[in-house]
C-alpha positions as CSV (number, residue, x, y, z in Angstrom):
1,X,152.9,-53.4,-112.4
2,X,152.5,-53.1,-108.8
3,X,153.7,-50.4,-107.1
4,X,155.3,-51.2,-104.5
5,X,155.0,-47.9,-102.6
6,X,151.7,-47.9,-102.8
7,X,149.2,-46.6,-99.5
8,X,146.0,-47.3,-98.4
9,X,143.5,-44.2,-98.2
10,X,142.0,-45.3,-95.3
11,X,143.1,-43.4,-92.0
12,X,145.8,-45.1,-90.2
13,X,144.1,-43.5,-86.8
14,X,142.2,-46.1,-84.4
15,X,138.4,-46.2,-84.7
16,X,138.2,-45.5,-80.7
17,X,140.4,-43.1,-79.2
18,X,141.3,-42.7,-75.9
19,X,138.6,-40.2,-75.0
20,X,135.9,-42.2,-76.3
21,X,137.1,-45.3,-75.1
22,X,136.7,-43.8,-71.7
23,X,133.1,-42.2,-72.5
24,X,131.8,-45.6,-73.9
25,X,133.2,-47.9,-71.2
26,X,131.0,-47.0,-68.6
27,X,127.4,-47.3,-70.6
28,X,128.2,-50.8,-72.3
29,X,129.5,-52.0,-69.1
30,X,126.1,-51.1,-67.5
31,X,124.1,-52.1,-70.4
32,X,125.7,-55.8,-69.9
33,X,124.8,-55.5,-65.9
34,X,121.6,-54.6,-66.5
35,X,121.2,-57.6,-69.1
36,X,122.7,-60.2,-67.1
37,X,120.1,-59.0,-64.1
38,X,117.1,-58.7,-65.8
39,X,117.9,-62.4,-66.8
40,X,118.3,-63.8,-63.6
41,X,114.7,-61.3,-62.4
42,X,116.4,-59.8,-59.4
43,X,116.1,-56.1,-60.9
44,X,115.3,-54.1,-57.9
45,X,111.9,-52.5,-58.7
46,X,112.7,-49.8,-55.5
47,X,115.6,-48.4,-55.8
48,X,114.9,-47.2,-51.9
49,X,118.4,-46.7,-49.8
50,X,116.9,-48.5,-47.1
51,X,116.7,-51.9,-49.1
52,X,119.8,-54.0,-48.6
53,X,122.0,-53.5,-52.3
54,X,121.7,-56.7,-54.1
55,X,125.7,-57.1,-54.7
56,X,126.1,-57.0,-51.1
57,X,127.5,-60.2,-49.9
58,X,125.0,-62.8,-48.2
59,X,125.6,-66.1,-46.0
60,X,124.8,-69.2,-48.1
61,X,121.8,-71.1,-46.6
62,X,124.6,-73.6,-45.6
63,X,126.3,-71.2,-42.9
64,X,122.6,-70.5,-41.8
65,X,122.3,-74.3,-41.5
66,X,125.1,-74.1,-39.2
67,X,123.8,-71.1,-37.1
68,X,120.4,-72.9,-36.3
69,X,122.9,-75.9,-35.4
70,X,124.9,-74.5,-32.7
71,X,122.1,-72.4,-31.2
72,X,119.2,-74.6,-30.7
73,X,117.8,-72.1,-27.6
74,X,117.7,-69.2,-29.9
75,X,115.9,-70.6,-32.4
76,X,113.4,-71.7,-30.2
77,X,112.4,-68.3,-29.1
78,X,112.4,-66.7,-32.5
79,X,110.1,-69.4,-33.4
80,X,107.8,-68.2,-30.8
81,X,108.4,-64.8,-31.2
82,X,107.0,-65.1,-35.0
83,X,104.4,-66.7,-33.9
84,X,103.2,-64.4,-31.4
85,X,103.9,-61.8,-33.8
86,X,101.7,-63.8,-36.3
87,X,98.7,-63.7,-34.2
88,X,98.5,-60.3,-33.7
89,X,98.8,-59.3,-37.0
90,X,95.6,-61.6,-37.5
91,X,93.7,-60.4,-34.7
92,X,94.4,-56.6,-35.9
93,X,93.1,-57.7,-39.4
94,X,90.0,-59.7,-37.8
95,X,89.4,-56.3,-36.1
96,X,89.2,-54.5,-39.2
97,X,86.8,-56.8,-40.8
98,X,83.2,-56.5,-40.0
99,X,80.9,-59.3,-38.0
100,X,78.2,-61.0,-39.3
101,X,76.0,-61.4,-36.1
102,X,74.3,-64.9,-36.2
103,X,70.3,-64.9,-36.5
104,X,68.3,-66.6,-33.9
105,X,64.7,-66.7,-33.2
106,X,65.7,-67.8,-29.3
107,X,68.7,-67.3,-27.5
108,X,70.8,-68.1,-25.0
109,X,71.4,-67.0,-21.9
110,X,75.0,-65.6,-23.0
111,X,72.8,-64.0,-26.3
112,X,72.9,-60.7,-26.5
113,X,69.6,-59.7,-25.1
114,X,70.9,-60.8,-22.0
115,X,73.4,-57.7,-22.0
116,X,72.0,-55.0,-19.7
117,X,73.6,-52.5,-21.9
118,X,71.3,-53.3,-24.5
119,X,68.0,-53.5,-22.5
120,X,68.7,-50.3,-21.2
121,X,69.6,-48.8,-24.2
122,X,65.6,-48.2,-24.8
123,X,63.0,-45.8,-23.7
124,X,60.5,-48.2,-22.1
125,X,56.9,-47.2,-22.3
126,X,54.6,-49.0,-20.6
127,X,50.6,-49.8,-21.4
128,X,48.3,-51.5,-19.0
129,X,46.2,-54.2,-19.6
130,X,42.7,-54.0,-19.7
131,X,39.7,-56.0,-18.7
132,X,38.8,-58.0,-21.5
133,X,42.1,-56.8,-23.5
134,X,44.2,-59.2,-26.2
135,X,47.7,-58.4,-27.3
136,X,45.9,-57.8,-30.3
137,X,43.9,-55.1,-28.7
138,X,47.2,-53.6,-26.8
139,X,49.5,-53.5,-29.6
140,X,46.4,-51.8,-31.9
141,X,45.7,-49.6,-29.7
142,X,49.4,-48.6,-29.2
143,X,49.8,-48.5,-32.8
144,X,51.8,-51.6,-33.5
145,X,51.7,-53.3,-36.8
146,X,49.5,-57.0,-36.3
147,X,52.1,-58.5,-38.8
148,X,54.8,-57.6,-35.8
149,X,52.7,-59.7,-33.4
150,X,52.0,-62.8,-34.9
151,X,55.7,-62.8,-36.1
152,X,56.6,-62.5,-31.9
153,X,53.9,-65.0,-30.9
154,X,55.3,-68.2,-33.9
155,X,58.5,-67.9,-31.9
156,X,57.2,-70.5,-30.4
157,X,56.6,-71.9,-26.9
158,X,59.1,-69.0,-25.4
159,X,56.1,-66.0,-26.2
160,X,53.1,-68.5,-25.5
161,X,52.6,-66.6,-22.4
162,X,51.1,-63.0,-24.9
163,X,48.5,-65.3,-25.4
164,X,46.9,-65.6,-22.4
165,X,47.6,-61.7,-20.8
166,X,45.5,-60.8,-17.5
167,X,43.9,-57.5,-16.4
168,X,46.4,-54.7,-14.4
169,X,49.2,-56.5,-15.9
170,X,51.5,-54.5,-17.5
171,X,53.2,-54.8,-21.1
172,X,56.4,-52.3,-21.2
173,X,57.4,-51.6,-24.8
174,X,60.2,-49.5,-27.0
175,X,59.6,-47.8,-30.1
176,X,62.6,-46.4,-32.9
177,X,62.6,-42.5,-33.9
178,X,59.9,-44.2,-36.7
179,X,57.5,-45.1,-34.1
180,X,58.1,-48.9,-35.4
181,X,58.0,-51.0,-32.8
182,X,62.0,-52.4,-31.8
183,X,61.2,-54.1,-28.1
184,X,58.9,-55.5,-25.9
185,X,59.1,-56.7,-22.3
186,X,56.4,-58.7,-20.3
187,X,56.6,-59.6,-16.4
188,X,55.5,-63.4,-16.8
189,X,55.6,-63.1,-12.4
190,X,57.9,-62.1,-9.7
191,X,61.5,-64.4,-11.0
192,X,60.9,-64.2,-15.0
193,X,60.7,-61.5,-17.7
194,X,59.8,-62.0,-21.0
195,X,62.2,-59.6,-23.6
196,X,61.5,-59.9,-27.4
197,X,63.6,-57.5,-29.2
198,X,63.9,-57.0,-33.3
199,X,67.4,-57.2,-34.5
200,X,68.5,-56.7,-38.0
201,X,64.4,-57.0,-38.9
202,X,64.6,-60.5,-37.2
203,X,62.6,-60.7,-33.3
204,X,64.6,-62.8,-30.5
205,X,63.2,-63.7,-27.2
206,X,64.6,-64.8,-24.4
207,X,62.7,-65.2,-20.8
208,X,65.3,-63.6,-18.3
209,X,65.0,-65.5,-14.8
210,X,65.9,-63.6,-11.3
211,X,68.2,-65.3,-9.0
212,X,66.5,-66.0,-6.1
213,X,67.9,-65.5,-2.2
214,X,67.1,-68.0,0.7
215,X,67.1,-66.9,3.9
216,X,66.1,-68.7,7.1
217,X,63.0,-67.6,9.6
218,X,61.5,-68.4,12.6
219,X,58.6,-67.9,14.4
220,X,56.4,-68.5,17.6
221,X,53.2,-68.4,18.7
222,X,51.0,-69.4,21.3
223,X,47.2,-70.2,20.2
224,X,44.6,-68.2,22.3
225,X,41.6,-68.7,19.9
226,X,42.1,-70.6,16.7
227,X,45.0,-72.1,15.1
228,X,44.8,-69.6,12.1
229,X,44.4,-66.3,14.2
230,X,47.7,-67.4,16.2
231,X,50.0,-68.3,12.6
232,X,48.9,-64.8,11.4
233,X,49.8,-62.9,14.6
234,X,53.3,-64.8,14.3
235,X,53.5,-63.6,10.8
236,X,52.7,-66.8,8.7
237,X,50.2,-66.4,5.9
238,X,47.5,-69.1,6.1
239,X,49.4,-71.4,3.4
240,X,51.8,-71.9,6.1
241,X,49.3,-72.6,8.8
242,X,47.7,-75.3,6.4
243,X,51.3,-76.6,5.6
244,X,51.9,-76.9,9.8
245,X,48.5,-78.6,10.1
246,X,49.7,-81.3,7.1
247,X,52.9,-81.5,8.7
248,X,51.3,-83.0,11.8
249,X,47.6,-83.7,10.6
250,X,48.5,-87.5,11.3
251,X,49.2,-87.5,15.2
252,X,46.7,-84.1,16.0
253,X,43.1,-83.6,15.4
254,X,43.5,-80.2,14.6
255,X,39.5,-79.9,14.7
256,X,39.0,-81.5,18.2
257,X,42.5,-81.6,19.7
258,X,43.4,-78.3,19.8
259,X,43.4,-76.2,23.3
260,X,44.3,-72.5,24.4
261,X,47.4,-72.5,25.2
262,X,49.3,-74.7,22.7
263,X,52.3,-73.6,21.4
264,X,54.3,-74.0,17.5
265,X,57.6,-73.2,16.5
266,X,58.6,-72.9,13.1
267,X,61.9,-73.0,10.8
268,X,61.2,-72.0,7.3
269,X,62.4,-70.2,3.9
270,X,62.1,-66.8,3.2
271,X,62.9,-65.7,-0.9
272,X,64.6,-62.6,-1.8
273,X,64.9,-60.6,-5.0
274,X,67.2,-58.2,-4.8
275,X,67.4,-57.9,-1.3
276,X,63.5,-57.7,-1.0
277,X,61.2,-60.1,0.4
278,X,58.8,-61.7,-2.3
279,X,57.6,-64.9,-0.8
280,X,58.2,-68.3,1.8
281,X,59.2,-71.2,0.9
282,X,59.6,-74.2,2.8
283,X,58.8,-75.5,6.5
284,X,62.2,-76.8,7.5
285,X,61.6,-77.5,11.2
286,X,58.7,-77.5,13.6
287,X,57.6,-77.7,16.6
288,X,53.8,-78.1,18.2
289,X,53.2,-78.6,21.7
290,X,49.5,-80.2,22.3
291,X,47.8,-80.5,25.5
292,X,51.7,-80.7,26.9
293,X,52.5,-83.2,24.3
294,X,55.3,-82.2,22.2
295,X,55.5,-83.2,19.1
296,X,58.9,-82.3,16.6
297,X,59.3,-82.4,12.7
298,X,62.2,-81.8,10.3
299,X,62.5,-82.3,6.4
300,X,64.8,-84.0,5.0
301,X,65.3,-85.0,1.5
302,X,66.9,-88.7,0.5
303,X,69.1,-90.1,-1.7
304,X,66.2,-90.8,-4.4
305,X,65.5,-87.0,-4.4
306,X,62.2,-87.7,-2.4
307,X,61.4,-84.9,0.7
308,X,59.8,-86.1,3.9
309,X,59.1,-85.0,7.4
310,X,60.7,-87.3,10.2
311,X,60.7,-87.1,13.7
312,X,64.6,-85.9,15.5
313,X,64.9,-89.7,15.4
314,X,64.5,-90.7,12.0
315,X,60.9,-91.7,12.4
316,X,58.4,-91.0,9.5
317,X,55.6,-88.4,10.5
318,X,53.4,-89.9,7.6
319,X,51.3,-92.1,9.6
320,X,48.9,-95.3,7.9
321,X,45.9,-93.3,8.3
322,X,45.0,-89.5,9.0
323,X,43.4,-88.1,12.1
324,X,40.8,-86.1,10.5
325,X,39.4,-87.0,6.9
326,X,38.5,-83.0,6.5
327,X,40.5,-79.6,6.9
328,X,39.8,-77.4,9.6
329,X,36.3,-77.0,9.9
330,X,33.2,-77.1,13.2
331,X,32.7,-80.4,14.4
332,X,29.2,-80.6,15.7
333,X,29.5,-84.7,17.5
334,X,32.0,-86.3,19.3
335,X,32.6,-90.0,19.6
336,X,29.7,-91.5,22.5
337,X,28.7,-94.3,22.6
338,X,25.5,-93.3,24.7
339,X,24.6,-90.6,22.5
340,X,21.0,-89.4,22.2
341,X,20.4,-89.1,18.5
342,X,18.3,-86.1,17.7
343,X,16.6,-87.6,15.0
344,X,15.4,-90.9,16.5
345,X,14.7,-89.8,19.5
346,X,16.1,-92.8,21.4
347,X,19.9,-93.3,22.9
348,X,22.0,-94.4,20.1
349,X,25.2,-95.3,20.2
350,X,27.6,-92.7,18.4
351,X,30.1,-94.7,17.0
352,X,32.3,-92.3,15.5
353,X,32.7,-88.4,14.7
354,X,30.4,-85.9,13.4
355,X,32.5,-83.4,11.5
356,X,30.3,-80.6,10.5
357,X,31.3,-78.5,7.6
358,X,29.4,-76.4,4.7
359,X,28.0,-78.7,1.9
360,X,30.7,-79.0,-0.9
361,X,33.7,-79.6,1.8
362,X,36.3,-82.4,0.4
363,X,36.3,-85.4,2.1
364,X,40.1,-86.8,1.4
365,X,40.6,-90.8,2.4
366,X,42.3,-91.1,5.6
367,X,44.7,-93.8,4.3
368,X,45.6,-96.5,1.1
369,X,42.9,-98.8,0.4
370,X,40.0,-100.0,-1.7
371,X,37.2,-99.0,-1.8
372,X,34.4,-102.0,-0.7
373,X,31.4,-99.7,-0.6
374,X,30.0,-96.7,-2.6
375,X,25.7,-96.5,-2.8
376,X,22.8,-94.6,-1.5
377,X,20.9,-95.8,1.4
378,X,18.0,-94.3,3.6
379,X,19.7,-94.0,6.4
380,X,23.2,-93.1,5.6
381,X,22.8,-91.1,2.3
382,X,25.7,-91.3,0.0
383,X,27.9,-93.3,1.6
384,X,32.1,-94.7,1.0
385,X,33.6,-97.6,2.6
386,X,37.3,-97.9,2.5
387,X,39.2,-101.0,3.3
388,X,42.7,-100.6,4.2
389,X,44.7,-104.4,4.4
390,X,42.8,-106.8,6.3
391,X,42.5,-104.9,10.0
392,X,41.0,-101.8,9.1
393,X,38.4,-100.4,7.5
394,X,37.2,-96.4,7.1
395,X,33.2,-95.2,6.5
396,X,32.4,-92.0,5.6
397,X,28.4,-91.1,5.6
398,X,26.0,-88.5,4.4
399,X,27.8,-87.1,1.0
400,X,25.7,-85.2,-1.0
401,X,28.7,-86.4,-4.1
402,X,29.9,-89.5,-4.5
403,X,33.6,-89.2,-6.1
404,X,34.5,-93.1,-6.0
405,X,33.4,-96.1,-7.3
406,X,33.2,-99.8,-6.1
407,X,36.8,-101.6,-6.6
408,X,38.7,-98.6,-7.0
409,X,42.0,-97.9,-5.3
410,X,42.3,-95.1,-3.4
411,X,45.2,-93.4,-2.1
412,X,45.7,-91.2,1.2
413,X,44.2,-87.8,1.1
414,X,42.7,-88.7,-2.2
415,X,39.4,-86.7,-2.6
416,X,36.1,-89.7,-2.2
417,X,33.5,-87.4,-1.9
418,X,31.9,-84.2,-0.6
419,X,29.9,-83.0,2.6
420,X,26.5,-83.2,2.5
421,X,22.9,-83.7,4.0
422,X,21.8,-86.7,2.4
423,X,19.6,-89.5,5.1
424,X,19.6,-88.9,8.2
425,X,21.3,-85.8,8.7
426,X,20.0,-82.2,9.9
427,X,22.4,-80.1,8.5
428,X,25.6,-80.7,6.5
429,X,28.6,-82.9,7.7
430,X,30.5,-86.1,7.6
431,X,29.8,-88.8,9.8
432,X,33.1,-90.8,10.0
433,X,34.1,-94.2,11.8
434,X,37.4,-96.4,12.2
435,X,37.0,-99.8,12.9
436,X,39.6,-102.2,13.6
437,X,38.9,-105.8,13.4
438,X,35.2,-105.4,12.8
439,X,35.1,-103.3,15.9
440,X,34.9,-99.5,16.1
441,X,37.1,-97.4,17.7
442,X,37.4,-93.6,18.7
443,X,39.6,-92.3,15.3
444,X,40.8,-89.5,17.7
445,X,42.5,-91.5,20.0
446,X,43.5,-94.8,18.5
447,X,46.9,-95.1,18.4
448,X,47.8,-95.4,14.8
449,X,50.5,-97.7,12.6
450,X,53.4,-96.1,11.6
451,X,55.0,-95.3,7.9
452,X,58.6,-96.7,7.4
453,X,61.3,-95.1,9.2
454,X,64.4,-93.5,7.3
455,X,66.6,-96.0,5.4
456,X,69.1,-97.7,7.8
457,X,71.7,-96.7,4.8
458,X,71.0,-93.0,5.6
459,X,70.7,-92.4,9.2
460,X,74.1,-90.8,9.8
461,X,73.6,-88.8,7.2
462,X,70.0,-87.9,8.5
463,X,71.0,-87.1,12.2
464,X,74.2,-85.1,10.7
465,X,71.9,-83.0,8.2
466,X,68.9,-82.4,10.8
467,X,71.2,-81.8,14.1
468,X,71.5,-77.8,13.4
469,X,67.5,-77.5,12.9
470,X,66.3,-79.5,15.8
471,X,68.9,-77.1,18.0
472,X,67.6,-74.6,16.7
473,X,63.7,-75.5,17.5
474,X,65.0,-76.1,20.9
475,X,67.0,-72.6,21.0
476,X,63.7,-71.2,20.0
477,X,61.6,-72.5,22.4
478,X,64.1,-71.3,25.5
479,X,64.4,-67.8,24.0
480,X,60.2,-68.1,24.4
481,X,59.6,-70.0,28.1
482,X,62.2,-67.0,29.3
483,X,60.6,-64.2,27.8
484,X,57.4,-65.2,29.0
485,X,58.6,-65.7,32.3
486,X,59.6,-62.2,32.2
487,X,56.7,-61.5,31.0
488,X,54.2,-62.8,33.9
């Protein structure tokens, strides 16, 4: 039988109350949160205030699609904004990192031994070379290991120069707080210095090369004894007196044809280093005024590159043949055709000039030819016979060398021979004739072919180019008439 009013034990009360209902809520609520986030892995790992919260609303990429839309402009400049800011952020991280320097044997002239900085960084020391001194013998007797110079010498062409080192020059050098040797610095001459220095254990060399200054000078002088005493009292070393000479060796005699009283002017180049003189250079301009003759010169260079000396008017100075075969030197016979010869002791005609000169002297060819004559006879000694073209032909006597042969070629100013004594000949000298058409003619006086003229194509250009320098010869030579009238 069932009873009917029968009741369950269990408790009629609800497993949650109110109270815990309320406790429990919160943490299962959270605990599902945290779930659902960790699934998606957008858990915030810093839970720093300054982060923007997560449940924050945020525009969908489709309303930032329709901000870079309408505002073209803007996006433009925050483009190059990041950009910018890009860049410096990699610049500030390349400047953090360290850099590997490049190793070179030889550098550049932007290399780093060319920085004065560095150079002067060093206590230079500096060690004379001796008569008879190698680099090996400086760097042992400085100290310096052997191993340190040949590794400085293979550098190659660049340090060549160590090997051939000359007395009172001087080898400046550096040393570390070792005593090893970390730089050395060789004056090659006045424009370039040699600097090797050891970087990282590895020797670079560069030859450092001066910039060099060009100035224009002039000077004047009037000859009194010799050509050479009057260059050096104008100030011109005796290169540039030899240089004048060349410049007009083909119209003047400058062994017979000079007189008291002649007169040069010169234009040339003077070099600077560091604002101090160091050396000429170049005869631009001249002027030399012979027996009253004048006779003008300026240098101009063509379009090939080639230099040459022309008259104001274009006209080569280079003439077919030289006046004199030798440099300045004591000539002992003239041209005379009545001439009583010393030797013979009979009248005998003197058909060209003695040229008398210490045995040895050069004898240079006075123009382009071939040579149709080189032998020994009694009479003239060694002997050279030069044919130039079909009208004229050159003889140069008494040699005591022979520098040509039979058939050859010669060029003008090309060395044939050498002063000498040989046949019939008192002392030594050069007995030279010029003979035109078979018939000999005085070589001082003759009136000699000319070379080609400047090209047609650059005359303007000449005459523009040389117009400043022949004023300027002509300027020169008024400033000198009026101070010698001032003078007398």
């Amino acid at each position: 039988m069932i009873k009917t009013d029968y009741k369950s034990t269990a408790s009629n009360k609800p497993i949650f109350s109110g109270s815990r209902k309320r406790k429990l809520l919160p943490v299962v609520l959270m605990t599902v949160l945290a779930l659902i986030l960790i699934a998606w892995g957008i858990w915030p790992e810093d839970k720093d205030s300054s982060e923007p919260n997560i449940l924050s609303p945020q525009p969908s990429s489709i309303e930032s699609d329709k901000v870079i839309d309408n505002d073209i402009d803007n996006n433009e400049t925050d483009r190059q904004e990041l950009q910018l800011d890009f860049q410096h952020d990699k610049k500030s991280k390349q400047q953090n990192r360290p850099i590997k320097k490049e190793q070179n044997s030889q550098k550049s002239k932007t290399s780093e031994l060319e920085d004065t900085s560095l150079a002067s960084q060093f206590s230079w020391h500096k060690s004379k070379i001796r008569s008879g001194d190698s680099m090996a013998k400086v760097f042992k007797r400085n100290g310096f290991s052997p191993t340190d110079l040949h590794t400085i010498i293979s550098l190659g062409d660049i340090t060549a120069v160590l090997k051939k080192v000359q007395p009172n020059q001087i080898l400046e050098y550096s040393k570390d707080s070792k005593g090893n040797l970390q730089a050395v610095r060789y004056k090659i001459d006045n424009l370039k210095t040699l600097t090797v220095i050891k970087n990282n254990d590895q020797w670079q060399a560069e030859v450092e090369t001066k910039k060099v200054e060009i100035r224009l000078a002039n000077a004047r002088g009037e000859i009194t004894s010799s050509l050479f005493l009057a260059g050096k009292d104008a100030g011109l070393t005796d290169a540039m007196v030899m240089e004048l000479a060349g410049i007009f060796g083909w119209d003047i005699d400058f062994i017979l044809d000079i007189r008291q009283k002649d007169q040069f002017t010169v234009i040339f180049e003077e070099k600077y280093i560091d604002g101090e003189k160091f050396g000429n250079g170049r005869i631009l301009a001249a002027e030399f005024v012979n027996q009253g003759k004048s006779f003008q010169a300026v240098l101009y260079t063509d379009a090939s590159g080639r230099s040459e000396y022309y008259t104001p008017e274009g006209m080569s100075m280079r003439k077919a043949f030289l006046r004199a075969p030798v440099d300045f030197s004591y000539v002992s016979s003239k041209f005379n055709p009545r001439r009583f010869h010393p030797i013979l002791k009979r009248v005998k005609a003197h058909n060209g000039v003695d040229y008398r000169a210490p045995k040895g002297t050069p004898v240079k060819a006075a123009g382009d030819g071939k040579v149709i004559v080189s032998a020994y006879s009694k009479y003239n000694g060694h002997h050279v016979f030069v044919q130039h073209g079909q009208k004229y032909v050159t003889k140069y006597l008494h040699f005591t060398k022979r520098k040509v042969r039979r058939g050859q070629k010669v060029k003008q100013g090309q060395i044939i021979g050498y002063v000498g004594a040989t046949g019939l000949a008192q002392a030594p000298h050069l007995h030279y004739e010029f003979l035109v058409n078979g018939v000999h003619r005085n070589p001082r006086t003759i009136k000699l072919p000319d070379a080609k003229p400047i090209n047609r194509k650059e005359k303007t250009q000449f005459l523009n180019k040389t117009r400043a320098l022949v004023e300027q010869l002509k300027a020169q030579s008024l400033v000198y008439d009026q101070s010698a009238t001032t003078a007398d």
